[in-house]
C-alpha positions in Angstrom: 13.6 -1.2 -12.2 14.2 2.4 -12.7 16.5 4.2 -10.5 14.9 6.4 -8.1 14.8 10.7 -9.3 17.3 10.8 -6.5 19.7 8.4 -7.7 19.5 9.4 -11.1 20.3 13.0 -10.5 16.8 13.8 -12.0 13.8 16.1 -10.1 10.9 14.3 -11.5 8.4 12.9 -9.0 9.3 8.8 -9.4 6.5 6.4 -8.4 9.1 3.7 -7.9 10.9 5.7 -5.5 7.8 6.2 -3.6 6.8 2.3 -3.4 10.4 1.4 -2.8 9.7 4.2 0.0 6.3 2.7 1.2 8.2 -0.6 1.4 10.8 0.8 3.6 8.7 2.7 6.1 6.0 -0.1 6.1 8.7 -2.8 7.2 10.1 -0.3 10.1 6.5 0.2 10.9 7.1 4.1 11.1 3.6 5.2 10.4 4.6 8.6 10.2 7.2 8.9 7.8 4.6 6.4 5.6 2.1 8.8 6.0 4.4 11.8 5.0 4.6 9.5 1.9 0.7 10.7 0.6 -1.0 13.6 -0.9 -4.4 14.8 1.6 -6.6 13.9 -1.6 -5.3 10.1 -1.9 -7.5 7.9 -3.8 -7.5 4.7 -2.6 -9.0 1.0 -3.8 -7.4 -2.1 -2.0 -8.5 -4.1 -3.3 -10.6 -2.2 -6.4 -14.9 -2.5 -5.9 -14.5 -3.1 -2.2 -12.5 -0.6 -0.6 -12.4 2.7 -1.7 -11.9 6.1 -0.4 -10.4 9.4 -0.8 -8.0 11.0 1.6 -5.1 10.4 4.3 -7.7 9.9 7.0 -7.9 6.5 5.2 -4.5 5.9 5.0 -4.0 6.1 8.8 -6.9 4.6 10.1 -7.7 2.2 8.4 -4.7 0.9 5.8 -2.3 1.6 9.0 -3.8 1.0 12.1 -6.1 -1.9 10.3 -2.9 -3.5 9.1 -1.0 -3.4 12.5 -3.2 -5.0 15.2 -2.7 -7.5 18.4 -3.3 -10.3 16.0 -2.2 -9.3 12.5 1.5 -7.8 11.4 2.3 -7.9 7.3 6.0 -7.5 6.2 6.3 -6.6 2.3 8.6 -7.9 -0.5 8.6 -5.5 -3.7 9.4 -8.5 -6.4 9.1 -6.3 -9.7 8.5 -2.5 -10.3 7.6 -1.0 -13.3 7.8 3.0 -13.7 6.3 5.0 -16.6 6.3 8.5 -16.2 4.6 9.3 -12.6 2.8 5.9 -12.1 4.3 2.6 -11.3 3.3 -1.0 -11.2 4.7 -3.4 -8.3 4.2 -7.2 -8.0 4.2 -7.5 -4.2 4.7 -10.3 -1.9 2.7 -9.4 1.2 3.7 -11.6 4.1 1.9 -12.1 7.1 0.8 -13.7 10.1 -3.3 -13.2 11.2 -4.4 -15.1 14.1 -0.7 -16.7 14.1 -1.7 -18.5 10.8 1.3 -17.7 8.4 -0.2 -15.8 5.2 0.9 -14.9 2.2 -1.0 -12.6 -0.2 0.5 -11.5 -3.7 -0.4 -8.6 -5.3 -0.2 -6.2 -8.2 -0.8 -2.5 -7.2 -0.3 0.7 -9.4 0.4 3.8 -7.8 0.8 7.5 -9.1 2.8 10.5 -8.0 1.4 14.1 -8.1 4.0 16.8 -9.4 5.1 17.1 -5.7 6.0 13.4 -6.0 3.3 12.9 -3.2 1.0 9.8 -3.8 -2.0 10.7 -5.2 -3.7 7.5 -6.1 -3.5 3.4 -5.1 -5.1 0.3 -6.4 -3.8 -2.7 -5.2 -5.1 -5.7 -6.8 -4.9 -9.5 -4.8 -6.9 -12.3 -4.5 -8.6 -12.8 -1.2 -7.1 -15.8 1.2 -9.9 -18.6 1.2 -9.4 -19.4 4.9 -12.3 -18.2 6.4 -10.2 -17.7 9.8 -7.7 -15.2 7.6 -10.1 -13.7 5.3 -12.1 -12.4 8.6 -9.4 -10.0 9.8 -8.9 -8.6 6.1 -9.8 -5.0 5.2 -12.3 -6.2 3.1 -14.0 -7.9 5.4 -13.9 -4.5 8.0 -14.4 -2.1 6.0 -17.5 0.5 6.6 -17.7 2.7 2.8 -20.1 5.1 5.5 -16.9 5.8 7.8 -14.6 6.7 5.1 
């Protein structure tokens, strides 16, 4: 993995840095410092051809607040980042717990960095649980394209 802009001395916006950042706030649950994390014109596809929007109205209410409920919680586990110039792909271990049924979803997300180092675009990429029980309290499955 590349070392982060911050640790390398250098000012460029780093993608990794922001994942590895995402991952940190995420796992604290500090939902503001995550969203601090997110240019206002975010594009966002998780997982890509069934949710998509634009903007970091998405990000909170629905990536955030859909993520952290009374019956679902999601801990993450960055297993390989790639950089290249402002984007980075992660292989992510998503661990969870839905309906108190241990879950784990694995996915591989690319994300970019504008020149602010704000990110400015998400597609996470996973393969849907089969459990009909799980897959019922995904975003996926909640998602309204006419509310975002």
């Amino acid at each position: 993995m590349s070392p982060s802009s911050e640790e390398s001395g250098d000012s460029a916006p780093s993608a990794a840095k922001a994942i590895l950042d995402h991952v940190r706030h995420w796992n604290a649950m500090d939902k503001e410092s995550w969203l601090g994390l997110f240019a206002d014109d975010i594009e966002y596809e998780d997982p890509p051809g069934t949710v998509a929007s634009r903007g970091i109205e998405v990000m909170s209410s629905h990536a955030w607040d859909g993520a952290f409920t009374a019956v679902k919680r999601w801990i993450l586990e960055p297993v390989k980042v790639i950089e290249c110039g402002r984007e980075a792909q992660v292989y992510m271990r998503n661990h969870g717990a839905i309906d108190g049924l241990p879950v784990l979803v694995e996915s591989i997300e690319l994300w970019r960095v504008d020149e602010a180092g704000k990110v400015d675009l998400i597609r996470a990429f996973w393969e849907p649980p089969q459990d009909p029980a799980v897959r019922a309290h995904l975003a996926l499955a909640t998602w309204d394209p006419d509310r975002h």
